[in-house]
MARFIZA-835821 format. One record per residue (C-alpha): x, y, z; residue number from 1; chain. Coordinates in Angstrom, 2 decimals. Example, Ala and Ser with C-alpha at 12.3 -4.5 7.8 and 13.67 -1.06 7.14 Angstrom:
// MARFIZA-835821
<<12.30, -4.50, 7.80>, 1, 'A'>;
<<13.67, -1.06, 7.14>, 2, 'A'>;
END
This chain:
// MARFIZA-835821
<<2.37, -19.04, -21.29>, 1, 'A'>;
<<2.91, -16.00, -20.32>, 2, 'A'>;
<<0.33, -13.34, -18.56>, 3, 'A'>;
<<0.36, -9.67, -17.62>, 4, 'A'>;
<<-1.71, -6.80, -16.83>, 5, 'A'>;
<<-5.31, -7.14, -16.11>, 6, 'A'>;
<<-5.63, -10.79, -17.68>, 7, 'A'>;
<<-2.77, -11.96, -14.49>, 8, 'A'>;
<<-4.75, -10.13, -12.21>, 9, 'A'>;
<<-8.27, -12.25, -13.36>, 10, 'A'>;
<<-6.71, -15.62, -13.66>, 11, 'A'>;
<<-4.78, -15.16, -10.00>, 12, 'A'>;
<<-8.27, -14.90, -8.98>, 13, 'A'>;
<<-9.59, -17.44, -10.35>, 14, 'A'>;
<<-6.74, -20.06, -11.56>, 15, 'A'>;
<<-7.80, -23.06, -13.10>, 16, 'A'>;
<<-7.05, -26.50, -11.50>, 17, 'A'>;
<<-6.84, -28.14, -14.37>, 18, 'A'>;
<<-3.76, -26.19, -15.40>, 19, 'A'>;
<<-0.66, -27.52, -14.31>, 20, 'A'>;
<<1.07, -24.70, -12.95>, 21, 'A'>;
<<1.74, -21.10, -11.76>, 22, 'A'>;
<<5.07, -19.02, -11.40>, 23, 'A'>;
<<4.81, -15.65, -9.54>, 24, 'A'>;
<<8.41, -13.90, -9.84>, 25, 'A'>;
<<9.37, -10.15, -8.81>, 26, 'A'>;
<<11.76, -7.86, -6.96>, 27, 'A'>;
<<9.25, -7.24, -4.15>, 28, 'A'>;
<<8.88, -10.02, -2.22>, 29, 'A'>;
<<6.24, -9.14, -0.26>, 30, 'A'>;
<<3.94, -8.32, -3.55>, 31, 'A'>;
<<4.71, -11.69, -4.89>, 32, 'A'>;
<<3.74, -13.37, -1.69>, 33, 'A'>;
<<0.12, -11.61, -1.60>, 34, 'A'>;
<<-0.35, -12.59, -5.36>, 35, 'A'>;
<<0.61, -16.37, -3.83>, 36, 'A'>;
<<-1.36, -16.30, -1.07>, 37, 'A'>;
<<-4.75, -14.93, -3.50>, 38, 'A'>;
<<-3.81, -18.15, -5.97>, 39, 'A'>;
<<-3.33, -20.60, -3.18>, 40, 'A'>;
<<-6.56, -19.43, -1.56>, 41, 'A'>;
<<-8.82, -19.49, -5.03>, 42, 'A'>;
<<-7.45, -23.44, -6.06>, 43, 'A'>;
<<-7.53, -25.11, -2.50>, 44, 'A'>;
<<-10.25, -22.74, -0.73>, 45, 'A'>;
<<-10.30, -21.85, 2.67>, 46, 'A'>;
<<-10.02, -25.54, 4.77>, 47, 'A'>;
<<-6.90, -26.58, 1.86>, 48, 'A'>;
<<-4.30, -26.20, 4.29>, 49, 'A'>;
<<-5.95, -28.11, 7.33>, 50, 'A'>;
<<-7.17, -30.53, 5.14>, 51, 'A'>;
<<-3.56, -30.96, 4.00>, 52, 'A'>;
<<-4.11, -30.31, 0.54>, 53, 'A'>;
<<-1.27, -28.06, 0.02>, 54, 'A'>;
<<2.68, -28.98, 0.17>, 55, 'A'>;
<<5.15, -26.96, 0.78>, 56, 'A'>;
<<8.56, -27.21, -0.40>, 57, 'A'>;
<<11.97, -24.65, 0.74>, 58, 'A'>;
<<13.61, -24.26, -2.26>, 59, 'A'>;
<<16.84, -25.04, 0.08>, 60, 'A'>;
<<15.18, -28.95, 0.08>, 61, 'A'>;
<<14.24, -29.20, -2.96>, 62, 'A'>;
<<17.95, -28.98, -4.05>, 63, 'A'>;
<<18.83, -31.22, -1.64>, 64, 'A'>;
<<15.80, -33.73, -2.75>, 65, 'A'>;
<<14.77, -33.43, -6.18>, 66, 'A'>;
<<11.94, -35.74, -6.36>, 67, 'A'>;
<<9.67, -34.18, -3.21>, 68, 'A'>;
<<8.11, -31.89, -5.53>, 69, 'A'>;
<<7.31, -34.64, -8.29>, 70, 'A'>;
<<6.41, -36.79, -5.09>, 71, 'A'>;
<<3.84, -34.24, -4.07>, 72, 'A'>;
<<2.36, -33.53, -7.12>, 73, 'A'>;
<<1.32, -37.20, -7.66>, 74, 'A'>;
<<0.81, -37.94, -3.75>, 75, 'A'>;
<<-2.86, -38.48, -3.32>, 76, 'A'>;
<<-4.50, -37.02, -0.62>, 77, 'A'>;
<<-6.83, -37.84, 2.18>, 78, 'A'>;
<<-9.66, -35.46, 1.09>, 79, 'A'>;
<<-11.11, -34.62, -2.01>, 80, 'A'>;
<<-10.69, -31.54, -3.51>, 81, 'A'>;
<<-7.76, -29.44, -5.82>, 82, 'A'>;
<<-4.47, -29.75, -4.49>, 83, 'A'>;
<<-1.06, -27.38, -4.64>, 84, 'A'>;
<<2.64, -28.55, -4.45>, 85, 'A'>;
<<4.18, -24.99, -3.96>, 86, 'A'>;
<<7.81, -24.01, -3.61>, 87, 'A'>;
<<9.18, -20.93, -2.14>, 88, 'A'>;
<<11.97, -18.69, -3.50>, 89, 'A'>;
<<12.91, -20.97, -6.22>, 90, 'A'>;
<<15.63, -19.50, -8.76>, 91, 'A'>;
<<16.99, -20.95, -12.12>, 92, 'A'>;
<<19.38, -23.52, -10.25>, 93, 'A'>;
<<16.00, -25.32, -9.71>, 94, 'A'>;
<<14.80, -24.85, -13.59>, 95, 'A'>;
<<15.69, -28.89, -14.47>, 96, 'A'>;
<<13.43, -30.06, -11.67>, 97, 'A'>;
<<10.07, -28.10, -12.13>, 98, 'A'>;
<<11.00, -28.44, -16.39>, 99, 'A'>;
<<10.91, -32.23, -15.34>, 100, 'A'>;
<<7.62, -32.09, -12.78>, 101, 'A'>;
<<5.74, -30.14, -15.67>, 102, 'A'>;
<<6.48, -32.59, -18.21>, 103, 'A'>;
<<5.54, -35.42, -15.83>, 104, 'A'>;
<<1.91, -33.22, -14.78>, 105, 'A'>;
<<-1.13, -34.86, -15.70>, 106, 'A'>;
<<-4.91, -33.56, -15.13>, 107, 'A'>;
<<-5.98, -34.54, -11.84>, 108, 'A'>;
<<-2.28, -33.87, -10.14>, 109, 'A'>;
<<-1.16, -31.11, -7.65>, 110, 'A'>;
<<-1.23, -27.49, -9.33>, 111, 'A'>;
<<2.29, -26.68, -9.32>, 112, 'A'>;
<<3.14, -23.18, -7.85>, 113, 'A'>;
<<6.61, -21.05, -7.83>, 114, 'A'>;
<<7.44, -18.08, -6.52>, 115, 'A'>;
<<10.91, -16.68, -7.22>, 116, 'A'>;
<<12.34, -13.32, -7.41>, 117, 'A'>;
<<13.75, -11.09, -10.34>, 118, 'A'>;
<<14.15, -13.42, -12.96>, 119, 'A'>;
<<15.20, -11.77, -16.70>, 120, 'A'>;
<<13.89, -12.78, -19.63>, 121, 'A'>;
<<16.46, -15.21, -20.85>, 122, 'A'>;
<<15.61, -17.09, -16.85>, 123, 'A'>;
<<15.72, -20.97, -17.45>, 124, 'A'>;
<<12.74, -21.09, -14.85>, 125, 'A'>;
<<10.42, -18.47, -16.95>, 126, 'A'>;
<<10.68, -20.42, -19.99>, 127, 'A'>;
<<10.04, -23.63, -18.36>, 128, 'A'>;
<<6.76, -21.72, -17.25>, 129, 'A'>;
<<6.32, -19.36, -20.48>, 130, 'A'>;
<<6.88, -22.14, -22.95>, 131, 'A'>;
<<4.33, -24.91, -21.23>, 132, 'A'>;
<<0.89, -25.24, -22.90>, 133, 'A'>;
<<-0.92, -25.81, -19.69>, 134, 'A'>;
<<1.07, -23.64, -17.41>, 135, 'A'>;
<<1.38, -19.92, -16.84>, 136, 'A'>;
<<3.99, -17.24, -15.67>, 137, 'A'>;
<<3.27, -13.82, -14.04>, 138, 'A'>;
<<5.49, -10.99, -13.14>, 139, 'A'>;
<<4.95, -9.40, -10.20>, 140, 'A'>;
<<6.17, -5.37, -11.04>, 141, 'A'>;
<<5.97, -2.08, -8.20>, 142, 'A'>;
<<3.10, -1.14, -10.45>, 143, 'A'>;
<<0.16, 0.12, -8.07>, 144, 'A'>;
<<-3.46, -1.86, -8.30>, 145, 'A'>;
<<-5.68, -0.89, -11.02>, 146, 'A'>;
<<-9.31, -0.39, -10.17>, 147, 'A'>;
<<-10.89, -3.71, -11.29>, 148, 'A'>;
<<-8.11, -4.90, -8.44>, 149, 'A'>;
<<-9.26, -2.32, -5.91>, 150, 'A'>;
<<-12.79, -3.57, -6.39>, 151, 'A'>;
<<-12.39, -7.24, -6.01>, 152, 'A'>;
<<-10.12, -6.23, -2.50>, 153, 'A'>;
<<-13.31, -4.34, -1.58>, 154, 'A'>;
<<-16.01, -7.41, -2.48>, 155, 'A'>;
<<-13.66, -9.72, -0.80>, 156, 'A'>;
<<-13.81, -7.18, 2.13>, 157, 'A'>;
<<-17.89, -6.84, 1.56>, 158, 'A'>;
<<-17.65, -3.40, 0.60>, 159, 'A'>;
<<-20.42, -3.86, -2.49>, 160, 'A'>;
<<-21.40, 0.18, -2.29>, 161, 'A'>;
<<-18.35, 2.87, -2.51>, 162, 'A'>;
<<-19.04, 6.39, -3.25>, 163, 'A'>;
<<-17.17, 7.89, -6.23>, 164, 'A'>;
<<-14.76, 9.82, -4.61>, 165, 'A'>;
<<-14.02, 7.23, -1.91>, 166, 'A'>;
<<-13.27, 4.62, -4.27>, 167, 'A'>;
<<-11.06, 7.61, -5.84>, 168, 'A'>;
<<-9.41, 8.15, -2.63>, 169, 'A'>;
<<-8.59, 4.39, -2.55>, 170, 'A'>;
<<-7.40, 4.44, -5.83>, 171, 'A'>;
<<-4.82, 7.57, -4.46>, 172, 'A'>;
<<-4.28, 5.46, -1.39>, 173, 'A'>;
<<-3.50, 2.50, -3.08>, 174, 'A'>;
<<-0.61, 4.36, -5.13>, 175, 'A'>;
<<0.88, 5.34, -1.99>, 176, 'A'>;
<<0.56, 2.50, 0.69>, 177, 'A'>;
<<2.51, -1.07, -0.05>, 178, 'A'>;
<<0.29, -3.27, -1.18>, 179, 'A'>;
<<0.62, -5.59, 2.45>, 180, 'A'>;
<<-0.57, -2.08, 4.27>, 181, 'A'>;
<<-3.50, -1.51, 1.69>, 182, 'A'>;
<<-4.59, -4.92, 2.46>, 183, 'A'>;
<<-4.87, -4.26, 5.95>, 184, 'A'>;
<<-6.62, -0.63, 5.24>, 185, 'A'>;
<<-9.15, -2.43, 2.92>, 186, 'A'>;
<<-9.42, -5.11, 5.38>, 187, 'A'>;
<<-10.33, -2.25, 8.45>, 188, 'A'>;
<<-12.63, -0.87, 6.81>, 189, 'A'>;
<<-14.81, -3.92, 5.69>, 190, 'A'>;
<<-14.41, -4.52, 9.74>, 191, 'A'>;
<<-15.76, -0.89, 10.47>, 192, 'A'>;
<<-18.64, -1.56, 7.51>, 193, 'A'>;
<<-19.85, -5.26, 8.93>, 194, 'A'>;
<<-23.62, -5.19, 8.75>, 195, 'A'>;
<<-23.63, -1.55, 7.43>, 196, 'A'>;
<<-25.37, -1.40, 4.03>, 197, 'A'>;
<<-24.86, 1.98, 2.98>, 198, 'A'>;
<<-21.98, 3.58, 0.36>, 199, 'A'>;
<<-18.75, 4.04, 1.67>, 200, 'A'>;
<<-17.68, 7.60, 2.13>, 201, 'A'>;
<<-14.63, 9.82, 1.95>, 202, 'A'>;
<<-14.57, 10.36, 5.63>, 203, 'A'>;
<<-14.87, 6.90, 6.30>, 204, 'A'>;
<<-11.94, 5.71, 3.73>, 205, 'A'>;
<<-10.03, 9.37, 6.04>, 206, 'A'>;
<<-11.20, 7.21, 9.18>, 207, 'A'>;
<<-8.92, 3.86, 8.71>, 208, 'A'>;
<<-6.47, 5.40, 6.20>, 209, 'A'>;
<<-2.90, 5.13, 8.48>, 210, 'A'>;
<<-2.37, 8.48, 9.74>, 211, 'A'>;
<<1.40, 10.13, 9.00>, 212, 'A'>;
<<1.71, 12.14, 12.06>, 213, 'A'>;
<<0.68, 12.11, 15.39>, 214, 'A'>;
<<-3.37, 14.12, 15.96>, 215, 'A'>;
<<-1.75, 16.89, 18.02>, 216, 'A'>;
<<0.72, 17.82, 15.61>, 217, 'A'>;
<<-1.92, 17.59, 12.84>, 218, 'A'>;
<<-4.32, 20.11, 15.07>, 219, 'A'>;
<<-1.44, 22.61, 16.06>, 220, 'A'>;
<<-0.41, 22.75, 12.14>, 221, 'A'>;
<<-4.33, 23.69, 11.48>, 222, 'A'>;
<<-4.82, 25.97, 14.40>, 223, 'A'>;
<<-1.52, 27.84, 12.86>, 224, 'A'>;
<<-2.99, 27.76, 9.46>, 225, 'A'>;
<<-6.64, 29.03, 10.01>, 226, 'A'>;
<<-5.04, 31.84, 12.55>, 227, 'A'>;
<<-6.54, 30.84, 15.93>, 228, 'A'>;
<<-3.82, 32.13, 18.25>, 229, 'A'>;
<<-5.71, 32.16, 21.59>, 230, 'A'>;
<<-5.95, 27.98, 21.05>, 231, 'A'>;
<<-2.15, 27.57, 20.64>, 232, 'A'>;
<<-0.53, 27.98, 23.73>, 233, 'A'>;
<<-2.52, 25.11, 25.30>, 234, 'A'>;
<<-1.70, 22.50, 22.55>, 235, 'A'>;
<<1.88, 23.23, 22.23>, 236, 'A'>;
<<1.80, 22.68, 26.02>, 237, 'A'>;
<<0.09, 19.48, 25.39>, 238, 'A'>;
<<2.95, 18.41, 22.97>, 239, 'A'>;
<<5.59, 18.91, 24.73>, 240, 'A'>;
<<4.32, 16.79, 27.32>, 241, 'A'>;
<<3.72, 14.03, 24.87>, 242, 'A'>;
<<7.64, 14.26, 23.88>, 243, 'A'>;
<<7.33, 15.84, 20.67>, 244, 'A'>;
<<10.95, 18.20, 19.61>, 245, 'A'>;
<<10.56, 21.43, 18.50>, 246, 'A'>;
<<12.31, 20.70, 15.25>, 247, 'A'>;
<<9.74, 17.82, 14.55>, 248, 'A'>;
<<7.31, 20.13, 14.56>, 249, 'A'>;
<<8.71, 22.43, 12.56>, 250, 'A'>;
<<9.57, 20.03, 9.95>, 251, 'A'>;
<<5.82, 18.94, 9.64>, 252, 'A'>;
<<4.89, 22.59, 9.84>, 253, 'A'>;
<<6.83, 23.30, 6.67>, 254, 'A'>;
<<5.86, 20.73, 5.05>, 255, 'A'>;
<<2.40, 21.41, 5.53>, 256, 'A'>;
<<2.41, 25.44, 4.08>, 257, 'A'>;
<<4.97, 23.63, 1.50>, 258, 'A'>;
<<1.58, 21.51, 0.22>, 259, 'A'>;
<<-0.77, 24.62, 0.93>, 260, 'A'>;
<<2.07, 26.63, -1.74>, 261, 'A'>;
<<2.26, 23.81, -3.94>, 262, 'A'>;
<<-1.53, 23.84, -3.96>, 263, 'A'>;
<<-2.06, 27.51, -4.19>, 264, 'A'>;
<<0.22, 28.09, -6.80>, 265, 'A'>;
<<-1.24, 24.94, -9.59>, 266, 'A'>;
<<-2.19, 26.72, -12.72>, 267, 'A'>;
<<-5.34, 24.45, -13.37>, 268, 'A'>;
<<-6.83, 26.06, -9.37>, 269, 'A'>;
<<-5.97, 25.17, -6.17>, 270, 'A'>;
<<-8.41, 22.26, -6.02>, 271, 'A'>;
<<-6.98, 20.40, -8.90>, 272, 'A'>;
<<-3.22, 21.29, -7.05>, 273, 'A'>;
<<-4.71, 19.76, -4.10>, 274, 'A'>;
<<-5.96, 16.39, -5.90>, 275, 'A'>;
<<-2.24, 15.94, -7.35>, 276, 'A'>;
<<-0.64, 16.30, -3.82>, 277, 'A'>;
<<1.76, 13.32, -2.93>, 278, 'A'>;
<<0.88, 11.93, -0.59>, 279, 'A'>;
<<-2.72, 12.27, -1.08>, 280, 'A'>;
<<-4.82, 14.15, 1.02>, 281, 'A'>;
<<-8.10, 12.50, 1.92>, 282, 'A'>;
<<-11.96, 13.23, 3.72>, 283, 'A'>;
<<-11.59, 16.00, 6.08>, 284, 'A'>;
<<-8.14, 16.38, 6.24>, 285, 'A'>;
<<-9.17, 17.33, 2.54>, 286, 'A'>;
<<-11.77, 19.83, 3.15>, 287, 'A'>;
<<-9.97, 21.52, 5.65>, 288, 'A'>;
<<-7.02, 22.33, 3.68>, 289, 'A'>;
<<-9.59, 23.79, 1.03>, 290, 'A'>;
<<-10.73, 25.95, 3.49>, 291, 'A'>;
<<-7.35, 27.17, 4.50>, 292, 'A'>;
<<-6.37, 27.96, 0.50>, 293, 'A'>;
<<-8.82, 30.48, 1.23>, 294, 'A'>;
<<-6.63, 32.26, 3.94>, 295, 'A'>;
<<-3.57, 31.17, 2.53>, 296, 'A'>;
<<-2.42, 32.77, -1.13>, 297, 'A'>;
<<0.89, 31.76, -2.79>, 298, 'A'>;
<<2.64, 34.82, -1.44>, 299, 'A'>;
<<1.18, 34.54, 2.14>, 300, 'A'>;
<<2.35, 30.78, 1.76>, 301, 'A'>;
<<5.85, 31.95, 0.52>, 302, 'A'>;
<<6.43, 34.63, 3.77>, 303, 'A'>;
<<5.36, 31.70, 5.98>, 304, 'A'>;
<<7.80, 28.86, 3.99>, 305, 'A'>;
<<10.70, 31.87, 4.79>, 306, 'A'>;
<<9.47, 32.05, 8.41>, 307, 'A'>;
<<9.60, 28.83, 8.57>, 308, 'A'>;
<<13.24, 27.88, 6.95>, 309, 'A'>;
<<14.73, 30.82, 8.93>, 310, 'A'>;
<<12.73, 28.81, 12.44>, 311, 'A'>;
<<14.31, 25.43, 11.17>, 312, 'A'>;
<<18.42, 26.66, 10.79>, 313, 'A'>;
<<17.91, 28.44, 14.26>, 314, 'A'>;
<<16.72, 25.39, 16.24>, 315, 'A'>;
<<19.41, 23.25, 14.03>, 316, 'A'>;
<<22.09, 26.42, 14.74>, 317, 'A'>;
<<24.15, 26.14, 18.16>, 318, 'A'>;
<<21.99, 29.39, 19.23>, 319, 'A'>;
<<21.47, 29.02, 22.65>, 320, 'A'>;
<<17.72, 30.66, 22.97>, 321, 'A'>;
<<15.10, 27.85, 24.27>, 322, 'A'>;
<<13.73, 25.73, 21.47>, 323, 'A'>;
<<10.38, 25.68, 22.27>, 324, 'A'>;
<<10.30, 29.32, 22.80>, 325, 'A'>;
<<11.91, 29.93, 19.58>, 326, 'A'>;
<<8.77, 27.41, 17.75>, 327, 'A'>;
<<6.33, 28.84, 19.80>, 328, 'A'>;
<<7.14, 32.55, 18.82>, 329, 'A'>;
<<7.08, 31.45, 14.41>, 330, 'A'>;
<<3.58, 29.57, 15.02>, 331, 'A'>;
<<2.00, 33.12, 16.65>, 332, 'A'>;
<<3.38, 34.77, 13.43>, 333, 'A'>;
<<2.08, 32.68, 11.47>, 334, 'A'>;
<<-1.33, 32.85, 12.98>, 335, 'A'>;
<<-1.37, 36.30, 13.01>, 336, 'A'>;
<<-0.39, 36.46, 9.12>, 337, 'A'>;
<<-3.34, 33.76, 8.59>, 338, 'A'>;
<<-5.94, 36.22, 10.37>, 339, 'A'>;
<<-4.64, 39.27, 7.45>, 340, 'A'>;
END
């Protein structure tokens, strides 16, 4: 049979052991091996694989050997308890054998799990799964988690209380991140939350979220924007002696006032141009760029997008003036047009 959508994301779960098998297929490999891992996990529990109740079979030997996986479905093990035969990376070549392990799967056997990649519809291997009355097929797709997903990540993770616009700025977060990374964000945070029993906030989602670019590019870019001129000098000094080029920070420069514009210039407001921002802003990075909107219009944004562009060819040019100089004179006119 043949699952997709929210129904796949209940029964990989919660599969049922009674069902003879599971094939997880896609074009990302490492999305297909996190669905795995959740199955495996729900049917043989935590102790399965130190208690040796899971196989596992290279597709590589199992072409070589075409009875290990029938072997390990019927093998009986030395504690009680569901048991997995699972093979890795299989493809259609391999279609005969599981077909014939299926047919031969009877209640009380190893659950039979496959993971393969792209496989189209006409795929030998997906009809050997699709057409089975006790076994089930899933494809794996780039499509981000939907909430009920989100929210079992954050029970597993004993996050039971989420504020409303953190879980919204997971949801955002989740869209952006690969799902191996969101994991390990969810994963953080129920770390930073052990033993704390209130709702998790935006600034707390902000606090383990992976961070694009380095702090002290992120506080030069808002001393520019909010027009504090007297603080610059000292943290452009402290850049450059962490190794950071004056085109890098250029580059993240523009493409900050490019999100400010962007922002600015939504016709629903500036606050629903800042929700739609890719990638999402989040907690007080979020709040602070409301605040600059305030000093920043869409034609004060343009001037300093041109100020910046014209900054960007002359450090890229073969001018011979000194690049930080160059920088360093842009980000005082920009301050100064943030103070008008």
């Amino acid at each position: 049979m043949k699952l997709s959508g929210a129904e796949a994301s209940r029964y990989i779960a919660r599969p049922d052991p009674r069902r003879a098998g599971l094939l997880l297929f896609g074009a990302d490999a490492m999305r297909v091996a996190l669905k795995r891992q959740e199955a495996i996990a729900a049917l043989i529990g935590p102790e399965g694989e130190a208690e040796m109740r899971l196989t596992r079979i290279p597709a590589a030997d199992l072409r070589k050997d075409g009875a290990l996986l029938i072997d390990a479905v019927k093998a009986q093990g030395f504690f009680p308890g569901p048991r997995v035969a699972f093979v890795e990376e299989a493809g259609d070549g391999l279609a005969p054998v599981i077909s014939a392990a299926l047919a031969e799967w009877r209640e009380g056997d190893a659950a039979i799990v496959v993971t393969a990649g792209q496989l189209n519809a006409r795929s030998a291997l997906r009809k050997a799964f699709e057409g089975h009355a006790s076994a089930y097929a899933v494809g794996i797709y780039d499509d981000p988690p939907g909430r009920e997903e989100i929210e079992a990540a954050l029970a597993k993770a004993g996050l039971a209380q989420v504020d409303r616009e953190a879980m919204t700025d997971l949801m955002a977060l989740a869209r952006t991140l690969d799902p191996g990374d969101f994991r390990q964000t969810v994963e953080k945070i129920g770390l930073y939350k052990h033993g704390d029993t209130t709702p998790l906030t935006v600034a707390e989602v902000a606090l383990s979220a992976p961070q694009s670019t380095e702090a002290g590019v992120d506080a030069v870019i808002d001393i520019v924007a909010e027009g504090r001129q007297q603080e610059l000098g000292p943290m452009l000094s402290r850049l450059e002696g962490q190794g950071v080029a004056p085109v890098t920070l250029c580059i993240m420069t523009l493409r900050h006032f490019r999100a400010l514009h962007s922002a600015g210039a939504d016709p629903a407001g500036p606050a629903q141009g800042l929700a739609r921002l890719r990638p999402p802003v989040f907690g007080p990075r979020r709040d602070r760029m409301q605040r600059q909107l305030r000093q920043w219009n869409v034609m004060k944004a343009e001037t300093a997008l041109g100020i910046l562009v014209e900054t960007d060819l002359q450090l890229r040019s073969s001018s011979r003036a000194p690049a930080r100089a160059v920088m360093e004179r842009s980000l005082i006119r920009l301050a100064m047009l943030a103070q008008r």
